[in-house]
C-alpha positions in Angstrom: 110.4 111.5 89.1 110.0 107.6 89.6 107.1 108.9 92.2 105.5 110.7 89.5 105.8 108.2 87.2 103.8 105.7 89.9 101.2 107.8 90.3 100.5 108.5 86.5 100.6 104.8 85.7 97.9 104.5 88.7 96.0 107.0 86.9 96.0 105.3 84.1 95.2 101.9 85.4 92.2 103.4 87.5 90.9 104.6 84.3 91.4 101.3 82.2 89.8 99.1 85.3 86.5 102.0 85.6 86.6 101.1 81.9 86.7 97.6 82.0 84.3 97.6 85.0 81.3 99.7 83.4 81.7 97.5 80.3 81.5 94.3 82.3 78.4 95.7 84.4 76.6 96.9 81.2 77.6 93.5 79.1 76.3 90.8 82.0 73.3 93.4 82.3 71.8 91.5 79.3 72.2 88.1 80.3 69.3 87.1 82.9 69.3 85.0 85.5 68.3 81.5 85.5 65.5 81.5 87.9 64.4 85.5 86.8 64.6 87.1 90.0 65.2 91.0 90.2 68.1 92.7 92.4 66.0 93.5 95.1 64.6 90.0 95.2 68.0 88.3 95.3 69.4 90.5 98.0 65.8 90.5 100.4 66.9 86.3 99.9 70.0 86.5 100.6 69.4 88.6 104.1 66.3 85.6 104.7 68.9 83.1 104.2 71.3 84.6 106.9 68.6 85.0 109.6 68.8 89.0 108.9 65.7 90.5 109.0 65.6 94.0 110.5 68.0 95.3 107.2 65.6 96.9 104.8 66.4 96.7 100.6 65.3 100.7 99.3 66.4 101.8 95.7 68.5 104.5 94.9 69.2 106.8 92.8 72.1 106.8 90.3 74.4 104.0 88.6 76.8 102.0 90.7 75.4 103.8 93.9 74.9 100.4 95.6 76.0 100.5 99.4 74.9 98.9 102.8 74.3 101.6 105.7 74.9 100.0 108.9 73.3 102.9 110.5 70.1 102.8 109.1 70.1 99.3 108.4 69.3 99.3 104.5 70.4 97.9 101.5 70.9 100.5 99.0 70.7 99.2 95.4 70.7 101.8 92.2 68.2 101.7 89.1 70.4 99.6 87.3 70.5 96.9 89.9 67.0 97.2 92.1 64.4 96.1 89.4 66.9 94.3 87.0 67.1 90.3 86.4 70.3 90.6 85.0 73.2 88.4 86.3 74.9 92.0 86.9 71.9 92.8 89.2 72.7 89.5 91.1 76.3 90.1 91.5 76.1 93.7 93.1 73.0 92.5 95.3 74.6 90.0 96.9 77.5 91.8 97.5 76.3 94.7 99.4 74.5 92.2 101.3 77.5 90.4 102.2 78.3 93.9 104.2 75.0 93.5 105.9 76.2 89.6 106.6 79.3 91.1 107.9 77.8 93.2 109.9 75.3 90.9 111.7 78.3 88.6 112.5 80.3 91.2 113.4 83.5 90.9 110.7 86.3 92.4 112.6 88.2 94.1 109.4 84.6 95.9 109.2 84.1 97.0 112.6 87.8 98.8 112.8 86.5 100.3 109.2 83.8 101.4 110.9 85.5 102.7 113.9 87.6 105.0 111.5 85.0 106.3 109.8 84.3 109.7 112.1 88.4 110.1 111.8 88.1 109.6 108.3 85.4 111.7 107.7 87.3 114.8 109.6 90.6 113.8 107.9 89.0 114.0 104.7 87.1 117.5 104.9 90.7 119.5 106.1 93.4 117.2 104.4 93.9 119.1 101.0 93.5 122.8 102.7 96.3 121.7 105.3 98.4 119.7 102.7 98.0 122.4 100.4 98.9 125.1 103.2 102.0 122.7 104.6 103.3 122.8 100.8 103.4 126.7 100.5 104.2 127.4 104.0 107.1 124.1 104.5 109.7 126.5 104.7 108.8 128.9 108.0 106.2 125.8 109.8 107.4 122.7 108.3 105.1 121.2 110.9 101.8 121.6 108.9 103.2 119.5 106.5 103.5 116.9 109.0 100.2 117.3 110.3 98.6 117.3 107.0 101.1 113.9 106.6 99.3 112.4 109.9 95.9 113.5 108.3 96.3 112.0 105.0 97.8 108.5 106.4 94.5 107.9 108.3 92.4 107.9 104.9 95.1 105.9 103.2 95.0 103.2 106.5 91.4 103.4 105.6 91.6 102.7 102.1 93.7 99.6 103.0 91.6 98.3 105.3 88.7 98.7 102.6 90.3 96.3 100.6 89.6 92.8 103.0 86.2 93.9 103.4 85.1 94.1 99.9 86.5 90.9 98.6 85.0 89.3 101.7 81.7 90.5 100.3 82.6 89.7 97.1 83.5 85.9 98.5 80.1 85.6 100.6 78.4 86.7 97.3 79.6 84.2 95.1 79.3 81.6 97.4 75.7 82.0 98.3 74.6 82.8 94.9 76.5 79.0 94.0 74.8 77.5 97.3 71.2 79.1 96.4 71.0 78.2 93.1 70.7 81.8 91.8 73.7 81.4 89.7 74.4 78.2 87.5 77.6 76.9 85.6 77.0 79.3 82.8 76.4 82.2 84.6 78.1 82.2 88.2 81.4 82.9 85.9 80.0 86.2 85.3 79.4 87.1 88.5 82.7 86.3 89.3 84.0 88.6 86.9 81.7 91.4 87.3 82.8 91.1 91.3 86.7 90.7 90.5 86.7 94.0 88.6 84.9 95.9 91.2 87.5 94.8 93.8 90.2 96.2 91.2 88.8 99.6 91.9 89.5 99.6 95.5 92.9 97.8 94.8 93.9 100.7 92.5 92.6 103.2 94.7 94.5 102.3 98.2 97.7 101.9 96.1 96.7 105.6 94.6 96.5 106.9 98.4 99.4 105.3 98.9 101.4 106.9 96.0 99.8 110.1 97.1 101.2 109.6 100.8 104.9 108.7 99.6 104.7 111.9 97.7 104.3 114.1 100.4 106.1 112.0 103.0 109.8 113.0 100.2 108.2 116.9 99.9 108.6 117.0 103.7 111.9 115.2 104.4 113.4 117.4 101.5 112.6 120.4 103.4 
């Protein structure tokens, strides 16, 4: 029960924070910045300004699609954030550039993210079918369970290790858009914000896996 009760409350906070998030994105969306430069402007500076010039900044499709690819070396930003002036714009720019800043410098929580990433990815296509098998079959090979267990603690590890690499981003962000004059008194605040509650998702989410984990970890030592 007190598992259960964990995980709805997580529910419920990952629904009040996506909440609070799209309603901090779409309110700093109207405010511009001081100097009037667009999303894809801010982040091709911000690259310039850390001696990174072989990562390329492409639009995307979506809302909140933003992402760095190390593997093609580009910048991802969505339509919301690519052409936009807005402070919003500014905030999520920088911040997926601070990935490509990690990257160039070689940020060690980032490079053992990226080393799980092919475990990850082959965790995460199998985990529910084994987890889901383990459950109906715990009594006569209580050993799927397990394995399904071993599969499922590699994505939450993941998660976890998500967490010092985003609000590193986030941190490099705010800082070079205080030390670049992007952002001003009035408006580096915002940023802040619009930043703090995106980390929140990530917080919410590796304590969710983590829930999730426990939960099967008691299924299995019932048996």
């Amino acid at each position: 029960m007190n598992i259960w009760f964990i995980m709805i409350a997580i529910m419920v906070l990952s629904f009040i924070i996506q909440h609070m998030l799209q309603s901090r994105f779409n309110k700093y969306s109207k405010v511009g910045l001081p100097n009037g430069m667009s999303g894809a402007e801010v982040a091709q500076k911000m690259l310039r300004d850390h001696g990174i010039y072989d990562v390329k900044v492409v639009p995307t499709n979506g809302m909140l699609t933003d992402h760095f690819n190390p593997q093609t070396k580009t910048v991802a930003l969505s339509e919301g954030v690519y052409a936009s002036r807005s402070v919003a714009a500014a905030a999520v720019a920088a911040h997926e550039c601070g990935h490509a800043v990690q990257h160039a410098y070689g940020y060690a929580p980032l490079r053992m993210r990226s080393a799980l990433v092919p475990m990850v990815s082959f965790a995460s296509n199998i985990v529910q079918w084994v987890l889901l098998l383990g459950v109906i079959m715990i009594n006569s090979f209580p050993g799927l369970l397990w394995f399904g267990i071993i599969l499922f603690a590699t994505t939450t590890l993941f998660s976890f290790i998500t967490l010092p690499v985003e609000i590193n981003a986030s941190t490099r962000a705010i800082s070079w858009l205080t030390q670049s004059g992007i952002t001003d008194a009035q408006t580096r605040p915002m940023a802040i914000d619009a930043l703090k509650w995106a980390a929140y998702t990530y917080v919410v989410a590796a304590l969710g896996s983590l829930a999730t984990l426990l939960y099967y970890i008691g299924l299995a030592r019932r048996d």
